[in-house]
C-alpha positions in Angstrom: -32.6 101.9 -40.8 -31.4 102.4 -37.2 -32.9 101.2 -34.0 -33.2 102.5 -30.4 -34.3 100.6 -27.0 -35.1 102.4 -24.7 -34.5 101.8 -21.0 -36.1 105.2 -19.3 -34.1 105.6 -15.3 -37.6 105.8 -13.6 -39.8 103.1 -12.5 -43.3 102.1 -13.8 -46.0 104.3 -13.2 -48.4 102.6 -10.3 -51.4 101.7 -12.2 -54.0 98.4 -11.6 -54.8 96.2 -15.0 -58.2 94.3 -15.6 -59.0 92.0 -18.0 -62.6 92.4 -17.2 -65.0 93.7 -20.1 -64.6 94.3 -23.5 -61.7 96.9 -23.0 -59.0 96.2 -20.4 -58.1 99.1 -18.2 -55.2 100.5 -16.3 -56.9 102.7 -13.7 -60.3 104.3 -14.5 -58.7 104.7 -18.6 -59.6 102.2 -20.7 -56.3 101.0 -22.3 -57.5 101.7 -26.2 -58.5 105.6 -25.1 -55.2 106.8 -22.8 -53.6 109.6 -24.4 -50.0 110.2 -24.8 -48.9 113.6 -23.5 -46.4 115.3 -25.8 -43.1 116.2 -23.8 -41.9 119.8 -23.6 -39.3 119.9 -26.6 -37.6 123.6 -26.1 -36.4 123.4 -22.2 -32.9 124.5 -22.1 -30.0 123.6 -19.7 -27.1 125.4 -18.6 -23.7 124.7 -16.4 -20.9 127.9 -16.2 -19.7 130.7 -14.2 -21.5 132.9 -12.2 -20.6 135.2 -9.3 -23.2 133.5 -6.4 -25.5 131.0 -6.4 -25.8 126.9 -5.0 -23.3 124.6 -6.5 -24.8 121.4 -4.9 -27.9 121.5 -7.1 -29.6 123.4 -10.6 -32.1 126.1 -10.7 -35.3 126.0 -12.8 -35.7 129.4 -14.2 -38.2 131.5 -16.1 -36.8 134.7 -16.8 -33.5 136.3 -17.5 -34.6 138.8 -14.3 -35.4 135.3 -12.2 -31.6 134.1 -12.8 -30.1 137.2 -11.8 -32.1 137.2 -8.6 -30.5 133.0 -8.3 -26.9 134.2 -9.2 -25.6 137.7 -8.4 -23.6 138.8 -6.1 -25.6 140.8 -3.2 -22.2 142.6 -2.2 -21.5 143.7 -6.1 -25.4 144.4 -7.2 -23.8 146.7 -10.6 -22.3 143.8 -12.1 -25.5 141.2 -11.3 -25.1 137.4 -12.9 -22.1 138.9 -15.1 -18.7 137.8 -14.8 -15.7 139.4 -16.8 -14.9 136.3 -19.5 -17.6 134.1 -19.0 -20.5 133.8 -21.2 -23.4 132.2 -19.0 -25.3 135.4 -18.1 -25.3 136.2 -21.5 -26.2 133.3 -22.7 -29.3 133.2 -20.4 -30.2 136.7 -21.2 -29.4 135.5 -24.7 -32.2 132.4 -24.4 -34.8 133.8 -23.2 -34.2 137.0 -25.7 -34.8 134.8 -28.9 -37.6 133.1 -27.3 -36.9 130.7 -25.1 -39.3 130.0 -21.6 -37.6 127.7 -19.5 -34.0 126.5 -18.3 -32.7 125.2 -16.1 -28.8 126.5 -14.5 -26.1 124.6 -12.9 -23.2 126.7 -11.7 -19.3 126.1 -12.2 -17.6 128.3 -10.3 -17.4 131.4 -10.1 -14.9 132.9 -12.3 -12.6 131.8 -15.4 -9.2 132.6 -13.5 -10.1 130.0 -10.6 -12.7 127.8 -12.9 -12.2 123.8 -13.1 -13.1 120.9 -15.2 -14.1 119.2 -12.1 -16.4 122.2 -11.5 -17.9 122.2 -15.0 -18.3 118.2 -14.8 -20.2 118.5 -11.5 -22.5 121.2 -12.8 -23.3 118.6 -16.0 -24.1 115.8 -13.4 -26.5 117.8 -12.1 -28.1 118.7 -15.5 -27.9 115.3 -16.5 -30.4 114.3 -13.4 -33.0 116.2 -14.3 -35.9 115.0 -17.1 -36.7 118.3 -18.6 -34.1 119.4 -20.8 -33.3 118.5 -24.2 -30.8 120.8 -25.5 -27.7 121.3 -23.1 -24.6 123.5 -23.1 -21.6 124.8 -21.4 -20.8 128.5 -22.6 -18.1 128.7 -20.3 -16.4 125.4 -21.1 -13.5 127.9 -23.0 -13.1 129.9 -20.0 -11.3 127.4 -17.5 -7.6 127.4 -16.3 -6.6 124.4 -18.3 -7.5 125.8 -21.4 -8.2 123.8 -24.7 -7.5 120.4 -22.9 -10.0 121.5 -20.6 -12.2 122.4 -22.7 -12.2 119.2 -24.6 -12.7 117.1 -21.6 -15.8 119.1 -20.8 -17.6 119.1 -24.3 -17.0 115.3 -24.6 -18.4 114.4 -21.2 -21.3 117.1 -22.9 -22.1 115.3 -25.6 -21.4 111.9 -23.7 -24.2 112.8 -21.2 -26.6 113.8 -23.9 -26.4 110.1 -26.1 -27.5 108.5 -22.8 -30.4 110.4 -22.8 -32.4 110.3 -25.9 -33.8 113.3 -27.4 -31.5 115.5 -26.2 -28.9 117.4 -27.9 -25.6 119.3 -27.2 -24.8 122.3 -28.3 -20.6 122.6 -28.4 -19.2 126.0 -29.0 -16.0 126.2 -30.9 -13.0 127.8 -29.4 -13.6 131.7 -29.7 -10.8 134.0 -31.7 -11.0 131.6 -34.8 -10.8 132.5 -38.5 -12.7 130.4 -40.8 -9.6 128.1 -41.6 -9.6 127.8 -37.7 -13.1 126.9 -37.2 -12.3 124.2 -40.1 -9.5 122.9 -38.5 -11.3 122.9 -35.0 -14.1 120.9 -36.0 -11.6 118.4 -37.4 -9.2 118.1 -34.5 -12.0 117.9 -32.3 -13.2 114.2 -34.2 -16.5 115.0 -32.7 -19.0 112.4 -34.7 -22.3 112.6 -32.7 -26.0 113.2 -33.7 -26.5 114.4 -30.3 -24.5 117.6 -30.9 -24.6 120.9 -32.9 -22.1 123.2 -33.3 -22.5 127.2 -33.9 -19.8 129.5 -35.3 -18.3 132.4 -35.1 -19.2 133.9 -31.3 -21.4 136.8 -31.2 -20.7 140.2 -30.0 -22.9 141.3 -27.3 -22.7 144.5 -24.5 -21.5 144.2 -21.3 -24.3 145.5 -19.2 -21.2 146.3 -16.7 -19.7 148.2 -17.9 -21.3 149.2 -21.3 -17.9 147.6 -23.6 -18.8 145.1 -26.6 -17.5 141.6 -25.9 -17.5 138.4 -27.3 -19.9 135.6 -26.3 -20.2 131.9 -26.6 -23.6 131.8 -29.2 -24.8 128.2 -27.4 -27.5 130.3 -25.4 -28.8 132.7 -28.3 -29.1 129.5 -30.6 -30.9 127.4 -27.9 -33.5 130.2 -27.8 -33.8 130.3 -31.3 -34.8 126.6 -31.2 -37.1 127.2 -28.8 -38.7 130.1 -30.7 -39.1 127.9 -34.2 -40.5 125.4 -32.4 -43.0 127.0 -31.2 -44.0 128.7 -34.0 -43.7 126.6 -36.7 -43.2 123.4 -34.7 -39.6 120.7 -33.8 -40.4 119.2 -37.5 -39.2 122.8 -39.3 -35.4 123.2 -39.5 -34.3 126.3 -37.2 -32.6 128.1 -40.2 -32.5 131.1 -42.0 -34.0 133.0 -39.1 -33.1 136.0 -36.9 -31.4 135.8 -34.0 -31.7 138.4 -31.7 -29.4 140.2 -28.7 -26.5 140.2 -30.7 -24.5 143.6 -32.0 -22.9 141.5 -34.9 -20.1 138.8 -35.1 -16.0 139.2 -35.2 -16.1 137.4 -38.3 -18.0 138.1 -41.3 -18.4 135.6 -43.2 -18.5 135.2 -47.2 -21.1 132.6 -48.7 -17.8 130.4 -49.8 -16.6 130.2 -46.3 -20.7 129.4 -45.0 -20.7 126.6 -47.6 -17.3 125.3 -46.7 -18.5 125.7 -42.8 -21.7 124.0 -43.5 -20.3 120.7 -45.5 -17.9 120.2 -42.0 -20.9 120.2 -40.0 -20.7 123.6 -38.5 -23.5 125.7 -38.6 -23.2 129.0 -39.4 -24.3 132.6 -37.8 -24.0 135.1 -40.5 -25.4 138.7 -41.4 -27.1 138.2 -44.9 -29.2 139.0 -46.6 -29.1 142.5 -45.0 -27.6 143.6 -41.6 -29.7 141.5 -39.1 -27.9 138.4 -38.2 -29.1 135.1 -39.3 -28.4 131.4 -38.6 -27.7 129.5 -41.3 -27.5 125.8 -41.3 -29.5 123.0 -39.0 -27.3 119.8 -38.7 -26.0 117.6 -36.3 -22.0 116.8 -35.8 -22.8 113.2 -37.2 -20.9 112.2 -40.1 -23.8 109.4 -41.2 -26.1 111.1 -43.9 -29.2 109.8 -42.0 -28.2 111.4 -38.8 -26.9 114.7 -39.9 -30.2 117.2 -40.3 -30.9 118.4 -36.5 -34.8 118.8 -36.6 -35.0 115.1 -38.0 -32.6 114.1 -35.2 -34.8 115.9 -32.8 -38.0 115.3 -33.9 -37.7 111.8 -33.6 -35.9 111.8 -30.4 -39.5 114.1 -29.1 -41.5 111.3 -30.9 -39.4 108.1 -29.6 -39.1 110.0 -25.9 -42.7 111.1 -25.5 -44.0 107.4 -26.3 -41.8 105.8 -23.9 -42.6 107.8 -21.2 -46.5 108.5 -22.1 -46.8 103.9 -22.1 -45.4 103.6 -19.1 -48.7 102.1 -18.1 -48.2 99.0 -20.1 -45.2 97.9 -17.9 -47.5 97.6 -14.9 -49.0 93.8 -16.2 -47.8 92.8 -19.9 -49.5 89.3 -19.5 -53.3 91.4 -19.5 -55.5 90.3 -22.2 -55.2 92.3 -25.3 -52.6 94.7 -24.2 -50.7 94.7 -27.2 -53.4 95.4 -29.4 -54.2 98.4 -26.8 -50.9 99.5 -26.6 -50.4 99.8 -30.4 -54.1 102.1 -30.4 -52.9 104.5 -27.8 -49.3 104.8 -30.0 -51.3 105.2 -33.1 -53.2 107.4 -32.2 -50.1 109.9 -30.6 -48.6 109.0 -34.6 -51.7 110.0 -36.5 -52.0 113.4 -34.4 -48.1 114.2 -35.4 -48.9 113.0 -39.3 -51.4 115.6 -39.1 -49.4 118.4 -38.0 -47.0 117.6 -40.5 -44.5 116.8 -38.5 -44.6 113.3 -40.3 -44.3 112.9 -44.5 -46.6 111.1 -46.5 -50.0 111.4 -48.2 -51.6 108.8 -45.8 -50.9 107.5 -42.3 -49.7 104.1 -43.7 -46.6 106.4 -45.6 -46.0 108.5 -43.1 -45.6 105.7 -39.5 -46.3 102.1 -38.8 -46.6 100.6 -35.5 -46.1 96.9 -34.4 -47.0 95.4 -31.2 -47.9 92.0 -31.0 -46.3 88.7 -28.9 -44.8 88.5 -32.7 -43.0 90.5 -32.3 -41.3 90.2 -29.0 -38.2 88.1 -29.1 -37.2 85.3 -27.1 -35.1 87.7 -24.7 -37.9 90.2 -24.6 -40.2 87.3 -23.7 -38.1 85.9 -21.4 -37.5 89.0 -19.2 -41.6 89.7 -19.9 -41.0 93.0 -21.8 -43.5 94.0 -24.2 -41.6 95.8 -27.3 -43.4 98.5 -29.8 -41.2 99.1 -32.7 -42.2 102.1 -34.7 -41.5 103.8 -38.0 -41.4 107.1 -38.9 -40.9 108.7 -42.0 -39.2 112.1 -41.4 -37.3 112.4 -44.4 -39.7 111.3 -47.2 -43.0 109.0 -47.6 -42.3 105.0 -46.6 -38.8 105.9 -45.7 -39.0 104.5 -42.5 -36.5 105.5 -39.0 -37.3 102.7 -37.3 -37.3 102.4 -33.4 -37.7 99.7 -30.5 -39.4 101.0 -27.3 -39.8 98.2 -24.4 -41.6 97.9 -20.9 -40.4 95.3 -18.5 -42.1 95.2 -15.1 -39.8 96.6 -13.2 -38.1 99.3 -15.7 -40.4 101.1 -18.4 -38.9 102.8 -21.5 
């Protein structure tokens, strides 16, 4: 079973706790009845090239139409957010296409002949700021002046930035140009071994709105949408495969359902045209090697789960010596747990096979006392009924998780 402890960057929420009563409170709320707000699972992030736009800061955006008014070029209005080689505009347009709603853009530079890694890190500092996001990519980290080293040194700080932050994923592209064999021998040279990333190949063939020529994209911003998409209508518990993805003319490669298998057992997921014409993703893992940390909707399910209790108990860090507020805690996290249970996201017949929740001065170590935390350790079964991911969430008076 593996564990998490949280430390969340923000400070406690500024709340007043009573002992008075037969309920404490925090507020006007009685402890036992404060709902836990589920966090927005599908908001997208994005740092690349685009020809205008701030570089000091990233812009929230809800339509393919609202970035173009953010990053074109007033003096070349034909050509818009598009830039000849680099693949954010179309992985924007590509986002919100397959049914994405919200992202959030951090520029690079402006163009792959003069584009840096110290641009694209910048642009990921920015991203890494913000609380919304939880999936993250750089479509144009292949399309900077240092090439493949380059490239490397901007996917790892990628998926680097996105284990500090749990719940949120990376999604890497692979180099474009590659054969099956290449992809292979990509994914293996890269020693990428994360559960915080997901990698999509081949690119995708999309028009250039410029000038009306088919080109080859980065697919980060077409899958990302797709996520977004499945979750919303069948929810983050249902793996985002065998569906459609849309905007796309087709792929350079077409694969055979040997190579997909091959693909899939390395940990790349696969974009293929079968059954019939319309392109399909195929495959949901992570680029974990650990068989418990390799299926993506588990990884991210649980990172929704772990991330919307820590930051919806807050409350708790404002006074953990007040009467009872363990046993309060532990209702308002059982409650959040029986609500997922009965959306299916969680497996089991019964509540008591499908989560458990502990909070009690039991179960508090001596360091957790000490420091006067309060620690909830949870269990979720994702996989199958009473097989438990377990998780430690903590609240100290000063820093909440």
């Amino acid at each position: 079973m593996d564990s998490w402890l949280g430390h969340p960057q923000n400070g406690p929420m500024p709340s007043t706790a009573s002992s008075e009563g037969s309920t404490p409170t925090v507020g006007a709320l009685p402890l036992a009845e404060r709902q836990i707000p589920a966090l927005e699972c599908s908001i997208a992030a994005f740092a690349g090239l685009a020809p205008a736009g701030p570089l000091d800061r990233a812009v929230r955006v809800e339509s393919f139409e609202a970035f173009a008014a953010a990053f074109s070029d007033p003096e070349q209005p034909r050509h818009g957010p598009f830039v000849a080689g680099a693949s954010l505009a179309p992985a924007v347009r590509g986002f919100f296409r397959n049914g994405g709603r919200t992202c959030w853009v951090a520029r690079a530079g402006a163009k792959p002949a003069t584009a840096s890694v110290s641009g694209h890190l910048a642009a990921l500092r920015l991203l890494v700021a913000l609380d919304e996001p939880s999936v993250v990519a750089a479509p144009d980290a292949h399309a900077t002046a240092t090439g493949a080293d380059g490239a490397r040194t901007i996917q790892r700080e990628l998926i680097a930035s996105c284990e500090r932050v749990v719940g949120r994923i990376a999604l890497v592209d692979p180099p474009p140009g590659l054969d099956p064999d290449g992809a292979l021998a990509w994914r293996s040279s890269s020693r990428i071994d994360s559960p915080a990333a997901a990698a999509y190949y081949p690119w995708i063939e999309s028009v250039d709105p410029a000038t009306g020529t088919t080109v080859e994209i980065a697919p980060c911003g077409h899958v990302a949408g797709l996520w977004a998409r499945v979750d919303g209508e069948a929810g983050l518990h249902c793996a985002p495969t065998a569906e459609a993805l849309f905007g796309a003319e087709g792929t350079p490669v077409a694969l055979t359902g040997p190579q997909q298998h091959h693909l899939n057992r390395a940990g790349l997921n696969c974009l293929r045209a079968w059954p019939g014409p319309e392109l399909r993703v195929w495959g949901a893992c992570t680029m974990s090697s650990d068989p418990d940390l390799r299926y993506l909707h588990r990884q991210r399910l649980v990172g929704h789960l772990a991330a919307s209790i820590a930051q919806g108990t807050r409350w708790a860090a404002d006074d953990p010596a007040v009467e009872r507020i363990h046993e309060s805690l532990r209702a308002t996290v059982t409650s959040f747990l029986n609500g997922a249970w009965r959306d299916g996201a969680l497996r089991g017949d019964t509540a008591a096979q499908a989560f458990f929740v502990h909070c009690d001065p039991g179960h508090d170590d001596a360091r957790a006392r000490a420091l006067g935390e309060i620690v909830v350790e949870i269990g979720l079964a994702v996989r199958r009924p009473c097989d438990f991911r377990v998780l430690r969430i903590s609240h100290h008076a000063s820093v909440a998780a």
